[in-house]
N, C-alpha and C positions, 0 to 999 in steps of 0.2 A: 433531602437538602444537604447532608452531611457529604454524600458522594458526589452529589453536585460540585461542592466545593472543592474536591479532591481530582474531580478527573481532569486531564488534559485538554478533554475534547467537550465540556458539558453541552447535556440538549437544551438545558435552558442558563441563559447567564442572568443569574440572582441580581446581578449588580441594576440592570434591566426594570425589576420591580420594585429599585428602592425611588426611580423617577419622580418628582411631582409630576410630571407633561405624562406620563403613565398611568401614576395612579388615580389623577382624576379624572380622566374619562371611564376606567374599570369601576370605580367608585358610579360613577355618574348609571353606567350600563347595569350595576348588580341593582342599583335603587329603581332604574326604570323597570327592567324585566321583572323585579319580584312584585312590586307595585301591579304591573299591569297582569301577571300570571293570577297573582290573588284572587282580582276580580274574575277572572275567566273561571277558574275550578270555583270561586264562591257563588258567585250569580244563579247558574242553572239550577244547583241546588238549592236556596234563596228562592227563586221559583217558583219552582214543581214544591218542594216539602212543605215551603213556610206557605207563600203566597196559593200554593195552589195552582198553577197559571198551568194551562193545556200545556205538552209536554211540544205539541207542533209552533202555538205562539211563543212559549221560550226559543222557541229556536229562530225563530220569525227577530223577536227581540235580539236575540244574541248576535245572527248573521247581519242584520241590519247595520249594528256598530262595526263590525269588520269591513262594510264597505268605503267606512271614514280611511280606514288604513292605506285600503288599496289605493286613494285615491288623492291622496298626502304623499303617501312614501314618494312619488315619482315628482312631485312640484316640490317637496324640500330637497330632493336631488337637484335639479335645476335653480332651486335659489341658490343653495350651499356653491351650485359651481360659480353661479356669475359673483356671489359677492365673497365669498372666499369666509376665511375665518370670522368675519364679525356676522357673517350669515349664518355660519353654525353656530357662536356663540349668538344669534336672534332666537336661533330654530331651540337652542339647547333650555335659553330660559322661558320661551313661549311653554315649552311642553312641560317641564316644572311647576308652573303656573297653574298649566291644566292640570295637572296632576294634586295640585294643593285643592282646586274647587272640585275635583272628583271626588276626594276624599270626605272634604267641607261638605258638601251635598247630601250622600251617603249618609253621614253624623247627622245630618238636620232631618232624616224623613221620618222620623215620628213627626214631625211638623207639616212637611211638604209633602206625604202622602207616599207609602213604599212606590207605587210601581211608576206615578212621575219622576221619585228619588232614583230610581234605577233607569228609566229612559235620560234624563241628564246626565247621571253620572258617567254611564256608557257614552254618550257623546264626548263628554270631557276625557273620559280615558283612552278612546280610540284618538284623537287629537293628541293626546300626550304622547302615545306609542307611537305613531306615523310621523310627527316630529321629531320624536326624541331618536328613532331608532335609527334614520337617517343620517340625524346630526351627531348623534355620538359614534358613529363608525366614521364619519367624515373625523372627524377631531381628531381619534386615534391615531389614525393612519396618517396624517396629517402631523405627527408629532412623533411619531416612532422613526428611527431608522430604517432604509431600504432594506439595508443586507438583513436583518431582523425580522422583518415582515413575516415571514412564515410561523416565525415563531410567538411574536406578537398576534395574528390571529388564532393561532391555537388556546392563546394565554386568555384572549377575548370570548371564546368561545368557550371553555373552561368557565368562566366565572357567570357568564349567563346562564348555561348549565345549573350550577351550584345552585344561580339566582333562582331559577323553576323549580330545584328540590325544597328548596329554603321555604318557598310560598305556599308546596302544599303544608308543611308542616306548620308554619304561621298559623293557615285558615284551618288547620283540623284543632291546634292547643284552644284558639281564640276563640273558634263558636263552637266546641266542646264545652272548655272552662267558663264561657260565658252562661249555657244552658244549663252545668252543675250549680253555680252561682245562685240564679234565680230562682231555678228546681229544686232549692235544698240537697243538692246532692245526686238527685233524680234525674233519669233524661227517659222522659216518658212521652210518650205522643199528645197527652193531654195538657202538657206542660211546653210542651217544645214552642210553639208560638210566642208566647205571654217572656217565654226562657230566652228566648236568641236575642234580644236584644241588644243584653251589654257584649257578646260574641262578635254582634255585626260591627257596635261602635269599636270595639276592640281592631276587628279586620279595618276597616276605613278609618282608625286613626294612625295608624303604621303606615297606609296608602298614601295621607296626608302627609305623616314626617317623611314618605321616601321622597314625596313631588316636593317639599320644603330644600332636602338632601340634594337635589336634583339642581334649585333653582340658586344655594349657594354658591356651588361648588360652577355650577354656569356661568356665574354672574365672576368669578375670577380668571373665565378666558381674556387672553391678549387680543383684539384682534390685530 
């Protein structure tokens, strides 16, 4: 940063990242992507270790929510074009939303039954990524300068980045310390069931504040 501000020519111009119109769609992008990362590395595991579930029907389950993605991302492209900004800002706090009742879900399945808890929640969170991820590049780019552009998508890409290292680390402290917690300290096979509990609430209460994060921070688009 210090050479940044000293060269002539810098590769990135700092002044750039002190934007609002900036930083809150970065902001918006790091909560979605770690949100939605979480659940990806935490589920299959979740699965196969906790639930036990055939290692073919995890995948059954898993690939099933990806085809919510595939098949959003291209209809929130075509809304975002015909209605402009108040379509991103629709698309931006729809998938906040969903992000809030993925999480909410997730937290209530000692009640709702783990693997309905986990068939809903994957709905809800493929819904939030296939919205959100459309709408927040739309906004970006939408708000950044031309002549910048290049450097604005590296910036954007950079922090999504970060966002997917951040999330393994989340899900390993969160249902690690959640297992020590209940185990007394222990993380033993015979334990680990009865143990992950407060790990899981731990992961899907950070999913909830990132889709909360998400629906703020939306809900202050201009259109």
């Amino acid at each position: 940063l210090a050479w940044e501000k000293r060269a002539a020519d810098p590769l990135i111009d700092l002044s750039f990242l002190t934007r609002r119109s900036t930083l809150e769609p970065l902001c918006i992008a790091f909560s979605l992507y770690c949100a939605y990362r979480m659940s990806l590395y935490f589920l299959p595991i979740y699965l196969s270790e906790i639930l036990s579930v055939p290692p073919f029907m995890g995948g059954v389950i898993m690939s099933g929510g990806a085809v919510i993605c595939v098949v959003c991302s291209p209809l929130s492209g075509i809304w975002m074009e015909r209605k402009g900004m108040p379509g991103i800002r629709s698309l931006l706090i729809l998938s906040g939303l969903f992000g809030l009742l993925s999480g909410g879900v997730m937290m209530a399945a000692p009640f709702l039954g783990n693997l309905p808890a986990i068939g809903i929640s994957l709905l809800l969170l493929n819904l939030m990524f296939g919205l959100g991820s459309t709408g927040v590049y739309g906004f970006y780019y939408a708000t950044v300068p031309r002549d910048q552009a290049g450097m604005a998508g590296g910036i954007m890409e950079t922090v999504i980045e970060f966002a997917c290292l951040m999330s393994i680390s989340c899900v390993q402290v969160c249902f690690t310390s959640g297992i020590a917690v209940m185990g007394d300290g222990s993380i033993s096979v015979s334990t680990i069931l009865e143990g992950s509990t407060p790990g899981v609430q731990a992961i899907y209460l950070l999913s909830l504040l990132f889709g909360l994060s998400i629906l703020l921070l939306s809900r202050r688009i201009r259109g």
